[in-house]
C-alpha positions as CSV (number, residue, x, y, z in Angstrom):
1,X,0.0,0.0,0.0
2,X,1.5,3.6,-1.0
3,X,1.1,6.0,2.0
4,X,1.5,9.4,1.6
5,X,4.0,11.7,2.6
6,X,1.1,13.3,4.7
7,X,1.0,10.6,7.0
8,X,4.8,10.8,8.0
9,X,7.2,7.0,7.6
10,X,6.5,6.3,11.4
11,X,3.4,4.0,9.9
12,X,6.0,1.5,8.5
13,X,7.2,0.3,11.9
14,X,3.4,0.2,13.3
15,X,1.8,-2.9,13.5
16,X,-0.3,-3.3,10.0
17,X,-3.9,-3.1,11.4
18,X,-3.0,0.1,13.4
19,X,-1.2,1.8,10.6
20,X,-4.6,1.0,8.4
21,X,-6.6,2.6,11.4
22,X,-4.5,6.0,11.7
23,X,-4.5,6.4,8.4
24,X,-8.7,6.0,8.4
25,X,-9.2,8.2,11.0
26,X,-6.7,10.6,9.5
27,X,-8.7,10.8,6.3
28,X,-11.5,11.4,8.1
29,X,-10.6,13.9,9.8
30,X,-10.0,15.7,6.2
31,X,-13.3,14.7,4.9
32,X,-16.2,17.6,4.5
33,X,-18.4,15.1,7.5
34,X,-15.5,16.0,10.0
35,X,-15.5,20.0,9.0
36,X,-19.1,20.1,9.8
37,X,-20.3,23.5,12.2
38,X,-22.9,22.5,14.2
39,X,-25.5,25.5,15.2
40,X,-27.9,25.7,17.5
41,X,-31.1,27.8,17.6
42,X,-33.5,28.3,21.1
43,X,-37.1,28.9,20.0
44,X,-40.4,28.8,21.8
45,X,-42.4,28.8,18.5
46,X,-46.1,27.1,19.5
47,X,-46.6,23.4,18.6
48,X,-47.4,24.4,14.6
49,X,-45.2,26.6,14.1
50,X,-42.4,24.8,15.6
51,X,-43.7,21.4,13.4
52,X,-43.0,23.8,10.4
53,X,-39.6,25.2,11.4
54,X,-38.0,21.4,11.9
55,X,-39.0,20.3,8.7
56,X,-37.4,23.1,7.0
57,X,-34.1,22.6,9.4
58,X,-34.3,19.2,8.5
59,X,-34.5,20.4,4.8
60,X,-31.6,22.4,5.6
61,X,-29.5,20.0,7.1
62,X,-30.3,17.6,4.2
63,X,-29.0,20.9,1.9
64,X,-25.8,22.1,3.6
65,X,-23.2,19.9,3.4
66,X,-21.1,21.6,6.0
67,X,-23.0,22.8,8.5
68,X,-25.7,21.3,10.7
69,X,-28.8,22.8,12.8
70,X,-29.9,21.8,15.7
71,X,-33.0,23.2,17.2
72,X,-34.0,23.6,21.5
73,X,-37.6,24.3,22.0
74,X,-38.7,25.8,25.0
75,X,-42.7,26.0,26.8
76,X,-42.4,29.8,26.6
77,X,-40.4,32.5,25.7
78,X,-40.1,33.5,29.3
79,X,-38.9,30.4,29.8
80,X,-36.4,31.2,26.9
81,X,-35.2,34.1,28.0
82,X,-34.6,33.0,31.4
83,X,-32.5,30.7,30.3
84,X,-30.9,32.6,28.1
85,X,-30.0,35.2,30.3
86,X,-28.7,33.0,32.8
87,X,-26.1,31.6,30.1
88,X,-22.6,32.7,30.3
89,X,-21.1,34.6,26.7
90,X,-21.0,32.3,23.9
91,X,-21.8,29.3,25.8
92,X,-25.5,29.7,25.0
93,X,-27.0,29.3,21.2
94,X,-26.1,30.4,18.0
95,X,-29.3,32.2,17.4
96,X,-31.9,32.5,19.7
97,X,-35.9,33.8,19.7
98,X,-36.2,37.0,21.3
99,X,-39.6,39.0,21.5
100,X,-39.7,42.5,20.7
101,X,-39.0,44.7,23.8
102,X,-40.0,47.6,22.5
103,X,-36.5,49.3,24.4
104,X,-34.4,52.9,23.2
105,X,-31.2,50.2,23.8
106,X,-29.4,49.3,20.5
107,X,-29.8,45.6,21.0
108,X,-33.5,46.3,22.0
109,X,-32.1,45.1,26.0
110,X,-30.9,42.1,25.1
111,X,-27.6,41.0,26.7
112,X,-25.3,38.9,25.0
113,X,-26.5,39.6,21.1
114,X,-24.6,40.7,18.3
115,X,-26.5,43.2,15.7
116,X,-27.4,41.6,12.4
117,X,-26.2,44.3,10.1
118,X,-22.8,43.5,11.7
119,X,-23.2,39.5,10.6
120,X,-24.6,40.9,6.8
121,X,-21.4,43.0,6.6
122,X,-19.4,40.2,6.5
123,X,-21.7,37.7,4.9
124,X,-24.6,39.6,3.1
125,X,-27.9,37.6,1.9
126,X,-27.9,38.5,-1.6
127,X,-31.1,39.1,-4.0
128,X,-33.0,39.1,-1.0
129,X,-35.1,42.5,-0.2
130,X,-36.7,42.6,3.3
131,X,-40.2,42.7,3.3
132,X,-41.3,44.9,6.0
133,X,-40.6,48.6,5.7
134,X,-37.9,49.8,8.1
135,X,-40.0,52.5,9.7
136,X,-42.1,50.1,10.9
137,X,-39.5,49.5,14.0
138,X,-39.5,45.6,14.1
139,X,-35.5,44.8,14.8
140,X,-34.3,47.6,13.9
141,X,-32.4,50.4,15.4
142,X,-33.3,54.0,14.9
143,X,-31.2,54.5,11.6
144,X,-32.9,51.4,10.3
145,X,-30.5,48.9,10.1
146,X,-31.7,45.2,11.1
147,X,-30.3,43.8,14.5
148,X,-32.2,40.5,14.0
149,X,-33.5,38.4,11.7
150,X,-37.5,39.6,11.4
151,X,-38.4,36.0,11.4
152,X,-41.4,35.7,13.7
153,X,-42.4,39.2,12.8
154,X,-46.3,39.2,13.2
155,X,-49.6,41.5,13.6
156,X,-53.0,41.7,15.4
157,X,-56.0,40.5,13.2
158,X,-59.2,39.4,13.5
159,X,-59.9,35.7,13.3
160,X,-64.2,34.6,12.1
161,X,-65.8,31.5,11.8
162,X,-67.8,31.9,8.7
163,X,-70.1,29.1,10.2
164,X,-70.9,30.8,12.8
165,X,-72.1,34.1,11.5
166,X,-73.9,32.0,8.7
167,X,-75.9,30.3,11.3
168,X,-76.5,33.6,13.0
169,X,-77.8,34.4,9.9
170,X,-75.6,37.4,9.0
171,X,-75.0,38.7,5.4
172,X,-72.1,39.7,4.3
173,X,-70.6,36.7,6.7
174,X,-67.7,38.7,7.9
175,X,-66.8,40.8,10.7
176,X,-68.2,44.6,10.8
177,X,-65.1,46.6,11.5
178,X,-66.9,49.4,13.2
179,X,-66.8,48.5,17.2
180,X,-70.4,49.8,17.5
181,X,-71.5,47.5,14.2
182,X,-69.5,44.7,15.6
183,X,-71.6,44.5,18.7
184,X,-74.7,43.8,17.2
185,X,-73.5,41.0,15.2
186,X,-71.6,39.5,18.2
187,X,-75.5,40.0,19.9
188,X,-76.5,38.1,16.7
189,X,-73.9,35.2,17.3
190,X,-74.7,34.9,20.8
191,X,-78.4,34.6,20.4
192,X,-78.0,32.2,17.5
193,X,-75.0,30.4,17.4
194,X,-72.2,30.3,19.9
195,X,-73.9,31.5,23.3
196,X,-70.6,30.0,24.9
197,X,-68.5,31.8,23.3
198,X,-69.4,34.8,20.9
199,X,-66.1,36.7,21.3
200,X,-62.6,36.5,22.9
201,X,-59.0,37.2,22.9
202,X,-55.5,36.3,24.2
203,X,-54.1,40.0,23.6
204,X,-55.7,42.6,26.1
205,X,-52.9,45.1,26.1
206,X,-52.4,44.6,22.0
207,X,-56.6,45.0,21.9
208,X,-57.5,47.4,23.9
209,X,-54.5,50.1,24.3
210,X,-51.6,49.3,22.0
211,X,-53.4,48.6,18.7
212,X,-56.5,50.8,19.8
213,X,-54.5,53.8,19.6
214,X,-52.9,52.4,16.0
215,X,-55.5,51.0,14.3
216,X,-57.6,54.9,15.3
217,X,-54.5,56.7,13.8
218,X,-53.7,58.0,17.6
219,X,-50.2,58.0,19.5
220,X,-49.8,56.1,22.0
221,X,-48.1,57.8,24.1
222,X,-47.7,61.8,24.3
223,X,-44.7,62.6,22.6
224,X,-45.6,60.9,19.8
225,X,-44.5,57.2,20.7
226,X,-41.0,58.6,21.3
227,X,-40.5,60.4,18.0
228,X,-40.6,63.6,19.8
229,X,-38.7,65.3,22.0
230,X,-39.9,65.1,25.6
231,X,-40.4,62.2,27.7
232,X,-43.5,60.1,26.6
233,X,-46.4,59.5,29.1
234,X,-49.6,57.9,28.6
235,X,-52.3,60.1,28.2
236,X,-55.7,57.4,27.9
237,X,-58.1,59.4,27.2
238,X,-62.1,59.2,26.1
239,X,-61.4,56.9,23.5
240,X,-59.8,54.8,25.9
241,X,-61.9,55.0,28.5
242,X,-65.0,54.8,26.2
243,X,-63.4,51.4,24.9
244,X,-62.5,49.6,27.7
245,X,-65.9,50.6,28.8
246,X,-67.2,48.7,26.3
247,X,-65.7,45.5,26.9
248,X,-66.6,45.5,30.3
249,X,-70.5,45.5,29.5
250,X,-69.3,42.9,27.1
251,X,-67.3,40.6,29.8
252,X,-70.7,41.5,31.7
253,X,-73.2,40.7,29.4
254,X,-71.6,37.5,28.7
255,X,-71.1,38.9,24.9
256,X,-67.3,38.2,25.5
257,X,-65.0,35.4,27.1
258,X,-62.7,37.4,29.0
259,X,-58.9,37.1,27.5
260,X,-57.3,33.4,28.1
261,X,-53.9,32.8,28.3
262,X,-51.5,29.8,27.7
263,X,-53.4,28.8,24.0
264,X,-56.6,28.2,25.2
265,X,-58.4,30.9,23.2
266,X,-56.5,30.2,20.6
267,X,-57.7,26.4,20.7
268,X,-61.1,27.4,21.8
269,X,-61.0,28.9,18.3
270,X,-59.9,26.1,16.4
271,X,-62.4,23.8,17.8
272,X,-65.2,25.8,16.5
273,X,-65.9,27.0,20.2
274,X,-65.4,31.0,19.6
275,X,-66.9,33.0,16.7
276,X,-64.6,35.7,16.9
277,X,-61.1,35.7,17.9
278,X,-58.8,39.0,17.9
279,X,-55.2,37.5,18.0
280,X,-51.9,37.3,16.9
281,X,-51.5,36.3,13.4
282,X,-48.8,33.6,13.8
283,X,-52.2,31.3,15.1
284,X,-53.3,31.5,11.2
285,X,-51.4,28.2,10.3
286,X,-53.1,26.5,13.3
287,X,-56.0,27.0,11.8
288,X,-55.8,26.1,8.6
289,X,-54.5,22.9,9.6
290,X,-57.3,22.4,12.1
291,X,-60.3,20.2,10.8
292,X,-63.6,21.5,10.1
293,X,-62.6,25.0,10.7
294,X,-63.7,27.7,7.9
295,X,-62.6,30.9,9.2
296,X,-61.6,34.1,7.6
297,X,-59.3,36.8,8.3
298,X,-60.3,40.7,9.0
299,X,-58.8,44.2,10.4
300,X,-59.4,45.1,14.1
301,X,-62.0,47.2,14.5
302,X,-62.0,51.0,15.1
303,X,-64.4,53.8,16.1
304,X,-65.7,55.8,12.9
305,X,-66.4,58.4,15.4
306,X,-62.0,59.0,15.9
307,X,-60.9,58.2,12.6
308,X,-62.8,58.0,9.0
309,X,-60.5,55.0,7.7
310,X,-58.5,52.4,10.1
311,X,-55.1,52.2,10.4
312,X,-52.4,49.3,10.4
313,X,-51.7,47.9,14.1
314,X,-47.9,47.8,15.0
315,X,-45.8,45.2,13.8
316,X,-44.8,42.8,16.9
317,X,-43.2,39.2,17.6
318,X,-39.7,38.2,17.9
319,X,-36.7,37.8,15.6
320,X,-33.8,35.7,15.8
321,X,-30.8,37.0,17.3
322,X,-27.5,36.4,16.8
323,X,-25.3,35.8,20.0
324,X,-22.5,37.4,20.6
325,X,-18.8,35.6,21.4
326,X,-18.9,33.3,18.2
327,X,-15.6,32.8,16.1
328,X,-15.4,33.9,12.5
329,X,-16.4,30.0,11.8
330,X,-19.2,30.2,13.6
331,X,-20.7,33.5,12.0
332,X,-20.4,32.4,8.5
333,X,-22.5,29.3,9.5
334,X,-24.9,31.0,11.0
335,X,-25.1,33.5,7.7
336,X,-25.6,30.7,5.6
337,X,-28.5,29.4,7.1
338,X,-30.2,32.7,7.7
339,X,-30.0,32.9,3.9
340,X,-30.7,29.7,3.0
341,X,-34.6,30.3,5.5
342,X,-34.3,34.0,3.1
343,X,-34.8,31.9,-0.3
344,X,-37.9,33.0,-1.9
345,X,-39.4,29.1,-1.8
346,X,-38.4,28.4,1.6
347,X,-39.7,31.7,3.1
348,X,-42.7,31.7,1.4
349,X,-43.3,28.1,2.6
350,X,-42.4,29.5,6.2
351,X,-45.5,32.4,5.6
352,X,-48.0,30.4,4.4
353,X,-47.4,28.0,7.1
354,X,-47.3,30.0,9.9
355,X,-49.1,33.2,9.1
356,X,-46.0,35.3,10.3
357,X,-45.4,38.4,7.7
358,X,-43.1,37.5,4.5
359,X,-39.2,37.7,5.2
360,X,-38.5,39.3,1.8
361,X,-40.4,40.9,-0.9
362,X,-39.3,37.8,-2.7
363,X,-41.0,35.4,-0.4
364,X,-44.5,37.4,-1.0
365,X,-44.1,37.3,-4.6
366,X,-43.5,33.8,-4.3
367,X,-47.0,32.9,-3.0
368,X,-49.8,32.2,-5.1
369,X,-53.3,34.2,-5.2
370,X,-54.6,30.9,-4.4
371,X,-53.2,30.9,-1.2
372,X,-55.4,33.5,-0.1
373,X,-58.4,32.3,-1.5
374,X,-61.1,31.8,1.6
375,X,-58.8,33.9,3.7
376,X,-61.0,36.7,4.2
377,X,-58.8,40.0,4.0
378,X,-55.3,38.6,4.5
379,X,-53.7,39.3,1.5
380,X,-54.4,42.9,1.7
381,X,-53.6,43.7,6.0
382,X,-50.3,41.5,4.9
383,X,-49.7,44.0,1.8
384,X,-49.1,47.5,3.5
385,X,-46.5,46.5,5.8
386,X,-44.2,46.5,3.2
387,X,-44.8,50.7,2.6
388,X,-43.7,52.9,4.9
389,X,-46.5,53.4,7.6
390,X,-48.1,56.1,9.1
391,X,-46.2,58.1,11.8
392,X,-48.7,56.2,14.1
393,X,-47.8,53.0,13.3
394,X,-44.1,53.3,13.0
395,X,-43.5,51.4,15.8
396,X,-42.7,52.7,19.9
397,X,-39.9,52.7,22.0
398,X,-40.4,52.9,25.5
399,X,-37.9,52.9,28.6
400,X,-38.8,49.1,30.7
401,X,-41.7,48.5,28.5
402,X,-41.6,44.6,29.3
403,X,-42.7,45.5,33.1
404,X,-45.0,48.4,31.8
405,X,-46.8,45.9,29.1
406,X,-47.0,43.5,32.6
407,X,-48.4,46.0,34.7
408,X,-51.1,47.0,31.9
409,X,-52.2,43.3,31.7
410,X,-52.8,43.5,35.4
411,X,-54.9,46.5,35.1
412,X,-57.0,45.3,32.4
413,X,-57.6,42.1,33.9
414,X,-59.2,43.5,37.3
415,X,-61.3,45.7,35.0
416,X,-62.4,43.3,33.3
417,X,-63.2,41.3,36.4
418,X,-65.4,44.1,37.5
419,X,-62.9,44.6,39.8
420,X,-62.2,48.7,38.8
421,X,-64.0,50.9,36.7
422,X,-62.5,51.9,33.2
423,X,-61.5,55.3,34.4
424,X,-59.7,53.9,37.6
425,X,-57.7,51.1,36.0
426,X,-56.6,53.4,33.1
427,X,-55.7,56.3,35.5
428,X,-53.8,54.1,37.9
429,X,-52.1,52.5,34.8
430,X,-51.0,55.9,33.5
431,X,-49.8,56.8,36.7
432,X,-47.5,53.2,37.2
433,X,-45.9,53.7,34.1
434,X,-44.7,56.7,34.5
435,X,-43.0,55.6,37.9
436,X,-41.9,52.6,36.1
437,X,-40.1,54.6,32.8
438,X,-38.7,56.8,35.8
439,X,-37.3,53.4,36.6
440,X,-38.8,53.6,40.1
């Protein structure tokens, strides 16, 4: 047998069967196999979505000859991000799913994460144009350059069961838009077809105060969501009060299931339980998949009374962000898979699947019309997030936001309990935030 000079002439005094073994492990060691990066990404994407993202990995892996994914789910992205903060520098994930904070910090207050734009620098994604316009805020820093990767990027929508409001007997079957309008028809659905369950929602603070002041063209806070100069406050006022108002005579009048937590409006909703859901619109791939369910997809409503035409809610979710302490190895692997998920046929899969927003411009020109066929409104409240928005809309950045957004919930949740009136919970809510920007 000729060995080669790589191997050194020290294998001609070993014994035959060990010489045959070095030189077997040595070639492996050169082989592509050996060279492999291994990656790993920490998500805490819900049961469907997470079904969706391991088959493409898997798809991935099958791809990429020389670097592999591995993927740790977790029950929650507190969970996650408990975890992940706990974790020493570059002893954690690769990439890892962060919600939106909402923070005036470059890396949106996220400790141990390395801006994206710094990753693309190195290794761009090329023919790839995001999707989503950079005033709209969504992992991006203030001069618009992407920190993460605007993965899980979703909206608030409203959710219908077209069974329902045919059995209630309501023509057009969709969804009035106009709160007041609304009403009646959820008075309709009660009486008619889902006394159980006519109305609900697993996103108070989105509902009723984020997305109430966006989708009315209002501020939501008083210097204009942070834009201008001053520091913001919030300022609820007769809209607001007016509003949460309302839903209380609804939670009353047994019109709506007050908000659930942990998926079960979201499954309530899937099981042909709930008429109307108002939720996020990563649940929209649930329910496709679910059996029996025909559903459509609408705007939130708005009050006429504030604003002649509704506007676009805030873009929300989580990204994936890329950790900081990786080696130069590392970083190109990681690039290569975040343009691999960018590829027009593999992010449109991931948006029709899931009901996040498109990656790239690319991705939504990928999918077909017939995609959106018996999907109410979707294709257009997907459509206008890739213009720039109104001033509105353009996202928020506000100091603690994650305790403020906590606090809120709390607030909304003894109102809705009968607990404090509308003008009470909102004025105590105003009051705690501003303590809790002050960072008292």
């Amino acid at each position: 047998m000729k060995i080669h000079r790589l191997f050194g002439t020290r294998l001609h005094n070993m014994p035959k069967a060990v010489g045959l073994a070095a030189v077997a492990a040595a070639l492996a060691a050169l082989s592509p196999a050996a060279s492999a990066t291994d990656i790993t990404v920490w998500h805490a994407l819900n049961p469907h979505n997470s079904a969706v993202f391991e088959k493409l990995v898997k798809q991935f892996n099958r791809d990429s000859g020389d670097v592999t994914v591995r993927l740790e789910s977790f029950g929650s992205p507190e969970a996650l991000e408990s975890k992940f903060v706990g974790s020493a520098k570059g002893a954690g994930p690769s990439l890892v799913q962060l919600n939106a904070r909402r923070s005036p910090d470059p890396n949106d207050g996220h400790n141990n994460v390395k801006p994206l734009y710094s990753v693309l620098a190195k290794h761009p994604i090329k023919d790839a144009k995001w999707f989503i316009h950079p005033e709209s805020g969504i992992a991006r820093d203030d001069k618009g350059r992407l920190l993460a990767f605007p993965y899980m990027a979703e909206v608030p929508v409203m959710f219908y069961n077209v069974g329902a409001f045919k059995k209630a007997g309501l023509k057009p079957e969709v969804p009035n838009r106009a709160w007041d309008q609304l009403q009646g028809q959820v008075v309709d659905l009660a009486n008619r077809a889902t006394r159980n369950c006519p109305i609900t929602s697993d996103q108070p603070v989105s509902i009723n105060l984020e997305n109430l002041a966006a989708v009315n063209n209002q501020f939501f806070t008083s210097n204009q969501s942070g834009k201008a100069k001053g520091a913001p406050s919030f300022s609820f006022d007769n809209v607001f009060v007016r509003h949460l108002s309302l839903m209380i005579s609804w939670v009353r009048n047994e019109l709506m299931v007050k908000p659930e937590f942990n998926s079960v409006a979201t499954q309530r909703f899937a099981n042909n339980e709930c008429a109307v859901l108002l939720s996020d619109s990563s649940n929209l791939g649930t329910f496709r998949e679910a059996r029996s369910l025909d559903f459509g997809v609408s705007g939130l409503p708005y009050y006429p009374q504030v604003t002649p035409k509704p506007g676009n809610p805030f873009v929300s979710g989580s990204a994936l962000w890329v950790t900081a302490g990786q080696n130069t190895e590392h970083e190109k692997a990681v690039a290569e898979f975040l343009a691999w998920l960018a590829q027009p046929k593999n992010a449109s899969a991931w948006f029709q699947d899931t009901g996040f927003l498109p990656l790239t411009e690319q991705a939504f020109a990928a999918t077909s019309s017939s995609y959106f066929n018996n999907l109410g409104d979707w294709h257009n409240l997907v459509a206008v997030y890739n213009k720039k928005p109104a001033v509105t809309a353009s996202s928020f950045k506000i100091k603690n936001y994650p305790r403020i957004r906590a606090m809120f919930h709390e607030k909304l949740h003894r109102a809705l309990d009968g607990k404090d009136t509308a003008p009470t919970a909102l004025k105590s809510a105003s009051a705690e935030a501003g303590k809790l920007m002050s960072g008292k």
